[in-house]
Residue, then its C-alpha position, 0 to 999 in steps of 0.5 A: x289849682x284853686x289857689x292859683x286863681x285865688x293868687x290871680x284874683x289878688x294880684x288883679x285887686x292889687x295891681x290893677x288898673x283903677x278903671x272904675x276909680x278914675x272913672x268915677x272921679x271924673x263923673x263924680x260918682x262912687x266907684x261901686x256904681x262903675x263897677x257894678x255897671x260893668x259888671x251887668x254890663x258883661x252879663x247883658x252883652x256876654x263879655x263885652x263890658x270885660x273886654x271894654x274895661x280892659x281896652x279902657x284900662x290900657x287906654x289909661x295906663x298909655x295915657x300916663x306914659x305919655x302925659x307925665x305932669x313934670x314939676x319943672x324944666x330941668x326935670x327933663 
């Protein structure tokens, strides 16, 4: 049981969605501050920084699809 949430932990680290670091970048801060708001963020509202950075990452992830920088015409 417990490797099975420690393959899942890793698969998280490893696959996620870069959230804090795309935020960071565009703030201009270091992505452990992001990170570390959110999760206060969590404790304070009891799940509700978990769950925005989940809609935020899916936000992004929608947003890539969409807007895919092309190096040319012919590229379509």
């Amino acid at each position: 049981m417990r490797s099975y949430f420690y393959e899942f932990i890793y698969f998280l680290q490893k696959h996620g969605f870069h959230v804090c670091r795309r935020i960071a970048d565009r703030l201009g801060i270091r992505a452990r501050s992001v990170r570390l708001s959110f999760v206060y963020l969590s404790f304070a509202t009891l799940g509700f920084g978990f769950a925005f950075y989940l809609f935020i990452g899916f936000v992004l992830k929608i947003k890539d699809l969409l807007y895919t920088k092309r190096t040319s015409v012919f590229d379509l």
